[in-house]
VMD Tcl script that draws the C-alpha trace (Angstrom):
set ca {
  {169.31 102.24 89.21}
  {168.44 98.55 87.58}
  {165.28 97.72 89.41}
  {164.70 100.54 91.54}
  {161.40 102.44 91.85}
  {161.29 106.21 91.97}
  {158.51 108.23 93.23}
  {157.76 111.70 92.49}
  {154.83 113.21 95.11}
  {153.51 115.38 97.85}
  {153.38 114.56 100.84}
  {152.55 116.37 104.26}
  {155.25 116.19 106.90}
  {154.78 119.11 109.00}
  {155.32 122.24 106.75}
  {152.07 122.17 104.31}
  {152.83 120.10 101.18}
  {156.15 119.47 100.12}
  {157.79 118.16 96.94}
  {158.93 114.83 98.08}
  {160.75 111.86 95.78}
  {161.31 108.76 97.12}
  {164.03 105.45 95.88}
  {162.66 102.46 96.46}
  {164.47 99.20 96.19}
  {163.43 96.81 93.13}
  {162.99 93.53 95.27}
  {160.70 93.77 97.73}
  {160.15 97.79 97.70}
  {162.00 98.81 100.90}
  {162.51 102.62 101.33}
  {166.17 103.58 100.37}
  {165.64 107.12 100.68}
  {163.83 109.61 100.71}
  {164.07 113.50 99.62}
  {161.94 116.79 100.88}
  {161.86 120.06 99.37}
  {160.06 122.62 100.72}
  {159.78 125.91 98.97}
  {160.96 129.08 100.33}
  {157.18 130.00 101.29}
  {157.22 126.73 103.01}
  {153.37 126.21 102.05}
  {152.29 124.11 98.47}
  {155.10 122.46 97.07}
  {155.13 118.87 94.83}
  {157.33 117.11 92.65}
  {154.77 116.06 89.54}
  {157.99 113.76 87.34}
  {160.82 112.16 87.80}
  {163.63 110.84 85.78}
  {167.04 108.54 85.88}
  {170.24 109.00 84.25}
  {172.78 106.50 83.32}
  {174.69 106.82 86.43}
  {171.35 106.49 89.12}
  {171.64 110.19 90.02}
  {167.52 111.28 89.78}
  {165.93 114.72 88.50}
  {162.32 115.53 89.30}
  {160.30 118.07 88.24}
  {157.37 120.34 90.13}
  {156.08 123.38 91.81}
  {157.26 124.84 95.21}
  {155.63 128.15 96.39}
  {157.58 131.12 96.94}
  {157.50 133.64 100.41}
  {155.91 136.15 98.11}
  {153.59 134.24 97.20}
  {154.64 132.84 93.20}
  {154.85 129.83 92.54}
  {157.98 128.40 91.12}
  {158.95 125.85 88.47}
  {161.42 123.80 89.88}
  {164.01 121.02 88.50}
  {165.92 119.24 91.08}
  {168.93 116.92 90.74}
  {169.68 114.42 93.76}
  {172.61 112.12 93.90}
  {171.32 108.11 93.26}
  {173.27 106.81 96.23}
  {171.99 108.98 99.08}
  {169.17 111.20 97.42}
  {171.32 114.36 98.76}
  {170.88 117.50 96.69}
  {173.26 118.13 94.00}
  {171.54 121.27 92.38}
  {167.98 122.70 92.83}
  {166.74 125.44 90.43}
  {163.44 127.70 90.52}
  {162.32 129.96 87.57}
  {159.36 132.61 87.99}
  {157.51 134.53 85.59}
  {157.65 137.78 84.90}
  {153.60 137.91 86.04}
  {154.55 136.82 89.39}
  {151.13 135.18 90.09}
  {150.29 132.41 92.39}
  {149.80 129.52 90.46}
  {151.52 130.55 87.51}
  {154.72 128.82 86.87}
  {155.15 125.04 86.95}
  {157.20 122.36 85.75}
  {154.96 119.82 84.53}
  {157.63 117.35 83.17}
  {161.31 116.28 82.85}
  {163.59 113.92 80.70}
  {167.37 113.95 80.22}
  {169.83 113.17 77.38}
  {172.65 110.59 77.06}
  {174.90 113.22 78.82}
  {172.93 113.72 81.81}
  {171.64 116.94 80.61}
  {167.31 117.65 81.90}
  {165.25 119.24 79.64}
  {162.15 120.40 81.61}
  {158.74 121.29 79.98}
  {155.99 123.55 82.11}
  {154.58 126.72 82.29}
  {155.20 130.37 83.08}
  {153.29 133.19 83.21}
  {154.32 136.20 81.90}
  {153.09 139.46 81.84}
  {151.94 140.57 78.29}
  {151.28 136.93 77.36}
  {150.41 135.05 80.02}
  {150.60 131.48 80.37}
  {152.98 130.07 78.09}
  {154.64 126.93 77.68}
  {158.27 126.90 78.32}
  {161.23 124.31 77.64}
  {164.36 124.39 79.80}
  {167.52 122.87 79.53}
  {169.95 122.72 82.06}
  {173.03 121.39 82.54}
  {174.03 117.83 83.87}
  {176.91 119.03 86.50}
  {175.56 122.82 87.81}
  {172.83 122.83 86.92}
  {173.12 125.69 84.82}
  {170.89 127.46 82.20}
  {171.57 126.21 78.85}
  {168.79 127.33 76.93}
  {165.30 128.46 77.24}
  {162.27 128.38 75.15}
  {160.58 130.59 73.89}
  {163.35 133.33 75.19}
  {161.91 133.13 78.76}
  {162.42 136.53 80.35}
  {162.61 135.01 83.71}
  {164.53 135.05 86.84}
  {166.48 131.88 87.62}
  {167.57 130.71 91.36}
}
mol new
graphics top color blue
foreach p $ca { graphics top sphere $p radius 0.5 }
foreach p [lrange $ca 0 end-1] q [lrange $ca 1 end] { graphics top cylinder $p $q radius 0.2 }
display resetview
């Protein structure tokens, strides 16, 4: 990862807006690759952080809009070599509304571990600021703030 850029964006390829993150090289800034998501309602989607751990892999951080319509905060983990997806995980709300939920940033520990910081909205409180943790390998829920009564993908 010594020298190499990392983008987090949206971009516009075809499919609305996707959540895009792109390597770049550290000398001269060639393209070494380049990673789409689009969400499952294949309309607004964008990655708004990004993060390395020790090894290169990347995890970025964003929205992508459901088929019904929420929106989704969404943590995904590509492999530094090839930008290939190694785990992708959406959380809702329990308020289901469009423009609800978002991750808004990311960092990870020593172990590889994200923690994730955004929003959700939830019915009875509304918009409230939650704090994720998931795991370096899976991917996997390891704790939520505050509780979040949410349904993982």
């Amino acid at each position: 990862m010594l020298g190499a850029v990392l983008l987090s964006l949206l971009s516009n390829l075809g499919t609305a807006e996707d959540f895009t993150v792109v390597k770049l090289a550290g000398a001269g800034g060639g393209e070494q690759w380049r990673r789409v998501v689009d969400g499952p309602g294949h309309t607004f989607d964008a990655a708004v952080a990004v993060a390395a751990d020790p090894k290169g892999n990347v995890v970025a951080a964003g929205i992508t809009e459901g088929a019904a319509p929420p929106r989704g905060f969404t943590v995904v983990k590509l492999a530094g070599r090839s930008g290939g997806v190694r785990w992708d995980r959406r959380l809702e709300g329990t308020a289901h509304l469009d423009r609800g939920d978002a991750a808004t940033s990311v960092a990870l520990d020593r172990s590889g571990h994200a923690f994730a910081t955004g929003v959700l909205c939830d019915l009875g409180t509304g918009f409230d600021l939650a704090v994720l943790r998931l795991r370096s390998r899976t991917g996997r829920a390891g704790g939520c703030l505050p509780g979040c009564p949410v349904a993982l993908h």
